[in-house]
C-alpha positions in Angstrom: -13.9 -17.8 62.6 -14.2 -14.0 61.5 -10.7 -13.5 62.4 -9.2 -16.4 60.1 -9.2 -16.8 56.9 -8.1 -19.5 54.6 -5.6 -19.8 52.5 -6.0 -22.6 49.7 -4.0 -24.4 46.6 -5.4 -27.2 44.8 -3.7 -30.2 43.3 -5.8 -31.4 40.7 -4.8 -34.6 39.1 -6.6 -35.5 35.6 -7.1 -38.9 34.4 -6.7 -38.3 30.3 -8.9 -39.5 27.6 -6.3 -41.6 25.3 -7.0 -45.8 24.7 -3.5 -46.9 25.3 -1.6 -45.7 29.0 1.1 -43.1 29.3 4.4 -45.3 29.3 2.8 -48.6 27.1 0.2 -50.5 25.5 -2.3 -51.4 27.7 -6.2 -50.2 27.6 -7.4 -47.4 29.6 -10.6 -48.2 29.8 -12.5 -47.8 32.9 -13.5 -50.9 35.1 -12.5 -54.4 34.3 -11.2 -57.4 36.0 -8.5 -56.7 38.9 -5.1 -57.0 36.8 -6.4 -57.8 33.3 -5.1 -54.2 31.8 -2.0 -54.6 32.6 2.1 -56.0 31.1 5.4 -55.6 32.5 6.1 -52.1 31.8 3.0 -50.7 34.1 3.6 -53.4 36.3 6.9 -52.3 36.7 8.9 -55.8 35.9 12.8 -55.3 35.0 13.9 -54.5 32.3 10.5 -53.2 30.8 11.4 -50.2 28.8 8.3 -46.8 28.8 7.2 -45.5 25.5 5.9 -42.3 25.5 2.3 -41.7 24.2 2.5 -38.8 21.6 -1.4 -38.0 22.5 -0.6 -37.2 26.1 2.0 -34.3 25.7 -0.9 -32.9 23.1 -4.0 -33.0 25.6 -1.0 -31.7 28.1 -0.2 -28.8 25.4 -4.0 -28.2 24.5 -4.9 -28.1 28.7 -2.2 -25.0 29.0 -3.2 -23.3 26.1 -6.3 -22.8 27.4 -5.7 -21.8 30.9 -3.1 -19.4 29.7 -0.1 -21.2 30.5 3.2 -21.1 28.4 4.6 -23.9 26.8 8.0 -25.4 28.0 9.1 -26.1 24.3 11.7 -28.5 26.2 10.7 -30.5 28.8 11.8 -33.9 30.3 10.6 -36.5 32.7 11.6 -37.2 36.4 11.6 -40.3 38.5 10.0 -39.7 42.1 11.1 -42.5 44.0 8.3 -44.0 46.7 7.4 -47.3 47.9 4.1 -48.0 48.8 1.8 -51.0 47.3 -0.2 -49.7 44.7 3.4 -48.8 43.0 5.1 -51.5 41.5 8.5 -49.8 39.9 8.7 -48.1 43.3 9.1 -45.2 41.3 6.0 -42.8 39.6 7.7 -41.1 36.3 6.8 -37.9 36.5 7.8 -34.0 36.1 9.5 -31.6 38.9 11.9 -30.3 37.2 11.2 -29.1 33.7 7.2 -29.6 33.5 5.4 -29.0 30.4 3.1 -26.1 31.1 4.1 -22.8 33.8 2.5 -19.7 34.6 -1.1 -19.9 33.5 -4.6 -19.1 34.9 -8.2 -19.2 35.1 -11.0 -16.7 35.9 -13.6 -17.8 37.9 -16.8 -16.2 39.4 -17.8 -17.0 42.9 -20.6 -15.3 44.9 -21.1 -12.5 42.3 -17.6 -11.9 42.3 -14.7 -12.5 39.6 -11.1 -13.5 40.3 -8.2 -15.0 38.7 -6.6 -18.1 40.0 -2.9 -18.7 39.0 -1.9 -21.8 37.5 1.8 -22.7 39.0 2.7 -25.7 36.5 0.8 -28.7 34.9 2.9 -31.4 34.5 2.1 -35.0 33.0 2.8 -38.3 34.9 1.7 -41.7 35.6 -1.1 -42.7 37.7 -0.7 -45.6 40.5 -2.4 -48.6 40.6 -5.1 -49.2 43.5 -5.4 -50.6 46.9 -8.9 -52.2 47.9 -9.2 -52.5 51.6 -11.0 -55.5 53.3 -11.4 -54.3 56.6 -13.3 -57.8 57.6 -10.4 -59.8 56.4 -7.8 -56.9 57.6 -6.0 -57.7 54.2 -5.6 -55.3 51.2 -5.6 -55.7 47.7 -3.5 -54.6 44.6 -5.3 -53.4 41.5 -2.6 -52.4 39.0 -5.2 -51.7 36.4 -4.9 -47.8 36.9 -1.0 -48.1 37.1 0.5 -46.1 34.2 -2.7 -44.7 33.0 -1.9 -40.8 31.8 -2.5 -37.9 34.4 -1.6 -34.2 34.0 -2.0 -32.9 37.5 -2.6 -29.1 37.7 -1.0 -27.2 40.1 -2.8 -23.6 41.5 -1.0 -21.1 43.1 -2.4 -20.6 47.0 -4.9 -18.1 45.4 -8.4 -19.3 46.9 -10.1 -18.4 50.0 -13.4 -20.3 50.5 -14.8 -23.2 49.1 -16.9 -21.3 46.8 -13.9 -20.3 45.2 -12.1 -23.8 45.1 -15.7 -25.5 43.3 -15.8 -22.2 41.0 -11.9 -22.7 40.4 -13.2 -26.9 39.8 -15.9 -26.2 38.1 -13.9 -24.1 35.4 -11.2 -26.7 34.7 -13.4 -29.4 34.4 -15.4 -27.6 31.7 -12.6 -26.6 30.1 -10.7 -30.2 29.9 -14.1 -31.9 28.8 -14.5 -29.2 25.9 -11.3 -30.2 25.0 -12.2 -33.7 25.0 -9.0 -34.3 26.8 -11.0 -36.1 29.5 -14.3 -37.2 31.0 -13.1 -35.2 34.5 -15.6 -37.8 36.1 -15.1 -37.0 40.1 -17.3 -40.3 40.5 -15.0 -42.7 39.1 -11.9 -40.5 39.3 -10.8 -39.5 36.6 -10.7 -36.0 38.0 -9.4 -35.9 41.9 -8.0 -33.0 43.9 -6.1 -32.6 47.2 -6.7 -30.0 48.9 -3.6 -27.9 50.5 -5.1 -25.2 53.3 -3.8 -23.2 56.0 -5.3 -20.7 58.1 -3.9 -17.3 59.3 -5.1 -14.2 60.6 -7.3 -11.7 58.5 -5.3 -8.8 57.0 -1.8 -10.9 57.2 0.3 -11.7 54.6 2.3 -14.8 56.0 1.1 -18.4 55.5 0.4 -20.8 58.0 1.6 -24.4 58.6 -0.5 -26.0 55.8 -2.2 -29.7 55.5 -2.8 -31.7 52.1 -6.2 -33.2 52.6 -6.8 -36.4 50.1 -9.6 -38.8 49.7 -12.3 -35.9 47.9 -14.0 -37.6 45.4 -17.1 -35.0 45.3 -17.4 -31.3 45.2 -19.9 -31.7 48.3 -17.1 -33.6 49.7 -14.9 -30.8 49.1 -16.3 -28.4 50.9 -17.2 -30.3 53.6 -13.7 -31.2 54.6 -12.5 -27.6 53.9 -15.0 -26.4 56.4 -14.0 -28.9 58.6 -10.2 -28.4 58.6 -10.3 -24.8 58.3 -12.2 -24.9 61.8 -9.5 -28.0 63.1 -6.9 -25.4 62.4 -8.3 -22.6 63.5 -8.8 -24.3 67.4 -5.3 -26.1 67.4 -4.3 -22.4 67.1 -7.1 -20.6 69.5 -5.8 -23.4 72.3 -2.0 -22.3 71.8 -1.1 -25.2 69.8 1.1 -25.7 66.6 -0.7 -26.8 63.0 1.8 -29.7 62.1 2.7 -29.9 58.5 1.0 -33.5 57.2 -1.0 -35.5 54.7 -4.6 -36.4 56.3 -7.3 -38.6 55.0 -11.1 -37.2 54.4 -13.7 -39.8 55.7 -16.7 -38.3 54.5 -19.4 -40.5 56.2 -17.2 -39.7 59.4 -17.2 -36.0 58.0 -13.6 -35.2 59.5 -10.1 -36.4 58.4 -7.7 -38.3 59.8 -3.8 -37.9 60.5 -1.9 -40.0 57.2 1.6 -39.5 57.6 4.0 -35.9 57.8 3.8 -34.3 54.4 6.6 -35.0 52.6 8.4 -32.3 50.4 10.2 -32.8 47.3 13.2 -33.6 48.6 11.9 -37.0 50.3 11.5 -38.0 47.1 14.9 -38.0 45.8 13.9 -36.4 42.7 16.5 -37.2 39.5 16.0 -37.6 35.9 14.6 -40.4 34.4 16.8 -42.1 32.2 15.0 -44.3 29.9 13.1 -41.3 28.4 14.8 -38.6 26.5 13.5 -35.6 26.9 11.1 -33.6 25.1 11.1 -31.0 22.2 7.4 -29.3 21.4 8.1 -26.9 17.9 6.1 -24.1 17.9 4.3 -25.7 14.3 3.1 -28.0 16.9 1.7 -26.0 19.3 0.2 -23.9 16.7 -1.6 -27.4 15.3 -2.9 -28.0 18.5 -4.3 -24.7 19.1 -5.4 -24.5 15.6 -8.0 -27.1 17.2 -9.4 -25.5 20.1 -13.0 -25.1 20.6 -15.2 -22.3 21.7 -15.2 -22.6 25.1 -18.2 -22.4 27.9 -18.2 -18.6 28.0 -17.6 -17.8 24.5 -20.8 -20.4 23.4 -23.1 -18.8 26.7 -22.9 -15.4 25.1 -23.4 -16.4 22.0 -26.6 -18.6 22.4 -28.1 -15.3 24.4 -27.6 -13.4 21.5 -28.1 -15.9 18.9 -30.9 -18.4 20.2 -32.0 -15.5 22.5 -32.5 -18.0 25.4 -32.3 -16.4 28.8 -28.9 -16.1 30.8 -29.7 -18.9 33.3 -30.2 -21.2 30.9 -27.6 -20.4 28.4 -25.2 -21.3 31.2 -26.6 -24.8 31.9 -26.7 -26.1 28.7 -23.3 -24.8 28.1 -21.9 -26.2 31.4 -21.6 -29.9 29.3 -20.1 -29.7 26.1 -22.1 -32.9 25.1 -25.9 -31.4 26.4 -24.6 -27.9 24.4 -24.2 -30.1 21.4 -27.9 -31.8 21.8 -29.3 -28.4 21.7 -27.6 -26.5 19.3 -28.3 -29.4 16.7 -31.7 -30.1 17.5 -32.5 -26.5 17.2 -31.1 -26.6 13.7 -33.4 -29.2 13.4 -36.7 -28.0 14.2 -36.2 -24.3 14.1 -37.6 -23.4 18.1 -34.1 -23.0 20.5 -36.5 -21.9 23.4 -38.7 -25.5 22.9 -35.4 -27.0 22.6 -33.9 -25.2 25.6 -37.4 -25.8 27.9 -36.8 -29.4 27.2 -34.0 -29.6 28.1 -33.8 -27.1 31.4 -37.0 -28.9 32.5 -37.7 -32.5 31.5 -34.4 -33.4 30.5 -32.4 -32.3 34.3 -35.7 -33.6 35.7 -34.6 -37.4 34.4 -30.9 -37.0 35.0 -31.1 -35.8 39.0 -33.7 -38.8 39.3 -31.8 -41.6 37.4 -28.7 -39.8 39.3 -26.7 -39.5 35.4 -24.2 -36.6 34.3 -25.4 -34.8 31.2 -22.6 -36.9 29.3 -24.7 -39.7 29.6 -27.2 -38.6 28.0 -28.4 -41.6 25.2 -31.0 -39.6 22.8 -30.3 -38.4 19.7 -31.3 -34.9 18.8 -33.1 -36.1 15.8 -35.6 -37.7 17.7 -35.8 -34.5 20.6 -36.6 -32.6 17.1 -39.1 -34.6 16.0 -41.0 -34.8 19.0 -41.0 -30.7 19.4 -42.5 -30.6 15.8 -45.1 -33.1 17.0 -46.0 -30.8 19.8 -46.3 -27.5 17.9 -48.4 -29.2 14.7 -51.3 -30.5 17.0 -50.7 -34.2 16.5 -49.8 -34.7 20.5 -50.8 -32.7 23.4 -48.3 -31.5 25.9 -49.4 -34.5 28.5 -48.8 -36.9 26.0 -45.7 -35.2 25.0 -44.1 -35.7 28.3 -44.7 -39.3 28.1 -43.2 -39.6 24.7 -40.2 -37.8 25.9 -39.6 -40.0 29.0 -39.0 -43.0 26.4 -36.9 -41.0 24.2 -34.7 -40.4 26.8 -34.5 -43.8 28.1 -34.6 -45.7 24.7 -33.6 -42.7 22.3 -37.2 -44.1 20.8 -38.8 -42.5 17.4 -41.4 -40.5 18.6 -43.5 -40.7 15.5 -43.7 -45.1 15.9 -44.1 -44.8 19.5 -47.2 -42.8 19.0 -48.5 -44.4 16.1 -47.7 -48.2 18.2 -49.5 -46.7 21.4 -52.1 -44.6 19.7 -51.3 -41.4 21.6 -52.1 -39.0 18.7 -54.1 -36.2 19.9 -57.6 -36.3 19.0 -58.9 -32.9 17.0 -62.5 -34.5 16.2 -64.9 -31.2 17.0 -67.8 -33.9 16.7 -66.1 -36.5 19.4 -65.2 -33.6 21.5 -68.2 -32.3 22.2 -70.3 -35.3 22.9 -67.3 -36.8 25.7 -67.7 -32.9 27.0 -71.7 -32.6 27.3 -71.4 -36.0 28.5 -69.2 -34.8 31.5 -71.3 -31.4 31.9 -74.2 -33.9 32.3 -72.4 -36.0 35.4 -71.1 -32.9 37.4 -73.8 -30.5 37.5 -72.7 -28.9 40.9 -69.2 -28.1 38.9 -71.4 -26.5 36.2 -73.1 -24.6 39.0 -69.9 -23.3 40.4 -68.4 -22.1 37.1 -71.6 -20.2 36.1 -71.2 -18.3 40.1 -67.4 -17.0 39.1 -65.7 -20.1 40.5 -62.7 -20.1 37.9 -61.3 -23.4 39.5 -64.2 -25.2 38.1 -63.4 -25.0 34.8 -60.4 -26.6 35.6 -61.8 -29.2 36.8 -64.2 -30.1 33.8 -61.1 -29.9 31.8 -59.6 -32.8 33.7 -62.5 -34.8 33.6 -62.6 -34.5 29.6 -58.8 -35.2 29.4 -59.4 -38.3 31.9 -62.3 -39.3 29.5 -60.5 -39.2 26.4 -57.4 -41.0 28.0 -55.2 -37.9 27.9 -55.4 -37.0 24.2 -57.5 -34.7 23.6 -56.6 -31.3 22.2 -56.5 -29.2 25.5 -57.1 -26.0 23.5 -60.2 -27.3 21.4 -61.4 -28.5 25.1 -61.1 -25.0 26.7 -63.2 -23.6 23.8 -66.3 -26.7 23.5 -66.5 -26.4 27.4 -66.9 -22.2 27.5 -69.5 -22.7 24.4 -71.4 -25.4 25.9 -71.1 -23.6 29.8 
């Protein structure tokens, strides 16, 4: 394997974040009855006439602005003619020859290490509609509910040489496109989806091998899992004195290996010619300067600047800034109540704690900053305890509850009586004289202990602090 290397481009197609499809009227919205978001233009009848949606040449413009790209102020549309199920005109509108962005790129760090990845084109088209599969039945199904919703599919140059680099490569779009609000880039229902072109060839050469287009990667584990994979196919077709073949394959990732689709077609097969019932496309510069007018500050602009603002440390400046929507929860609710590093423990801590065990992207996240605020202020004034503050958080974040009437309604305020403190904490001296015994010989872990008994006593809501004090006085 030391003697190979791989040689990878990415084609990374993006679902984007507009109510109406591309070519016509129809919702976008994820989900819904099989063939309910649908009319005869995305499903193709004749005679149906597209109409192009003016928001999906700007979240086109606004992707290759920032990735570096330049602007094809005049582009067109192209019709790539295939038949297959899931494609009703038997045609996909899309872009080959004039697309709207060329030449861009991206930096990424992998393993310590930064590199550029270069950006062929990104061109908008339509997306297909969807085949379920019955294997039981050995019938398929049309869904043409996806059919003609808006893609831009980004096209690298063959720039990446691991999987750590393709994920980094990933992982930096999809941040970028979900700042932008141009799309949700959710892998899981696939709005973001990438096939994978590889090849192998010696280390130290400069010519490319036969490559494969590997599709069906609906993961980043899954990813580089079937990279892995083919990269070690390839790499014994050719150790045994066989030839790569040029071909689309399938990634089965319970099967963990991929599986021969058809021979990959070029552009060619596709009898590529200009579609005629769109004209084409004239961006003015104004327009372009509108749209970039509107660009955010970006992942590794807002990381450097909540180290040196917020002084949070670097690890988790570059968490919370990984989701535009959890860098928003924290930069208002540290407004809010004036602590960033309360705001950022919270959320490094409890708040990925929920999300990995609910399985839920950041994006989902329900609570309200107001509410994350309050319940820090709570905290620091003495009115809960940090045991009882952890319980009050768990229903924020499932019921974005207020944190002042969930403590009042459930009595959880902490209780600072010096005069009911000390009589729960003789009273517990009393019943575990050996623990006394031990703390008074230099056992340390004792303590500990009678400090849990008094919590336990006073159901969790007694002021830890006051507790440590009382129990050294009375010991």
């Amino acid at each position: 394997m030391k003697d190979y290397e791989s040689v990878i481009g990415l084609e990374v197609h993006v679902e984007l974040s507009t109510q109406t499809k591309i070519f016509c009227g129809c919702t976008t919205e994820f989900g819904g009855e099989p063939n309910t978001h649908t009319c005869p233009v995305c499903t193709g009848m004749p005679g149906a006439l597209p109409v192009l949606n003016k928001q999906v040449v700007e979240h086109a413009i606004a992707v290759g602005l920032a990735t570096n790209c330049e602007i094809n102020r005049n582009c067109r549309f192209d019709r790539k003619n295939y038949f297959y199920p899931d494609n009703p005109q038997d045609y996909q509108i899309s872009q080959l020859y004039e697309p709207i962005c060329l030449n861009g790129f991206v930096d990424i760090n992998a393993d310590g290490e930064k590199k550029k990845i270069r950006i062929h084109e990104i061109h908008m088209e339509e997306d297909a509609g969807k085949l379920i599969h019955d294997e039981n039945a050995a019938l398929s199904y049309v869904d043409l509910n996806r059919s003609g919703v808006p893609l831009i599919e980004i096209v690298s140059e063959p720039d990446m040489r691991s999987a750590q680099e393709v994920i980094a490569y990933l992982e930096k779009l999809r941040t970028i496109i979900q700042y932008l609000g141009a799309s949700d880039c959710k892998l899981q229902e696939g709005s973001m989806r990438a096939d994978v072109n590889l090849s192998v060839r010696k280390a130290g050469t400069d010519s490319l091998g036969t490559r494969t287009e590997m599709k069906n990667l609906n993961s980043f584990k899954a990813i580089s899992r079937a990279i892995a994979a083919e990269t070690a196919r390839q790499i014994s077709i050719i150790e045994e004195g066989g030839n790569v073949i040029q071909e689309t394959r399938r990634w089965d990732d319970n099967k963990e290996e991929s599986f021969s689709m058809r021979s990959k077609e070029d552009a060619q097969d596709y009898r590529y010619f200009p579609e005629p019932d769109l004209p084409g496309i004239f961006i003015s510069q104004k327009w372009i300067d509108e749209i970039k007018a509107f660009q955010p500050e970006f992942k590794d602009e807002k990381k450097e600047r909540y180290i040196s603002e917020y002084c949070i440390p670097e690890e988790d400046a570059d968490i919370i800034t990984d989701s535009k929507h959890l860098a928003g929860i924290f930069e208002r609710t540290a407004v809010l109540c004036g602590e960033p590093k309360k705001v950022s423990n919270w959320l490094m801590v409890d708040t990925l704690r929920l999300l990995k065990e609910k399985s839920m992207d950041a994006s989902d996240i329900k609570f309200s900053p107001e509410n994350l605020a309050k319940l820090i202020k709570l905290t620091g004034s003495g009115i809960i305890n940090s045991t009882v503050a952890k319980e009050v958080f768990e229903e924020i974040f499932e019921h974005d509850t207020d944190p002042d009437v969930y403590i009042k309604e459930h009595g959880l305020a902490q209780v600072n009586d010096e005069s009911a403190l000390r009589e729960t904490i003789q009273k517990v001296i009393d019943e575990n004289p050996q623990s006394v015994e031990d703390y008074r010989n230099g056992k340390e872990k004792a303590m500990g202990f009678l400090v849990g008994q008094t919590m336990k006593a006073m159901a969790g809501k007694a002021n830890p602090g006051m507790v440590n004090n009382i129990l050294k006085e009375l010991l």
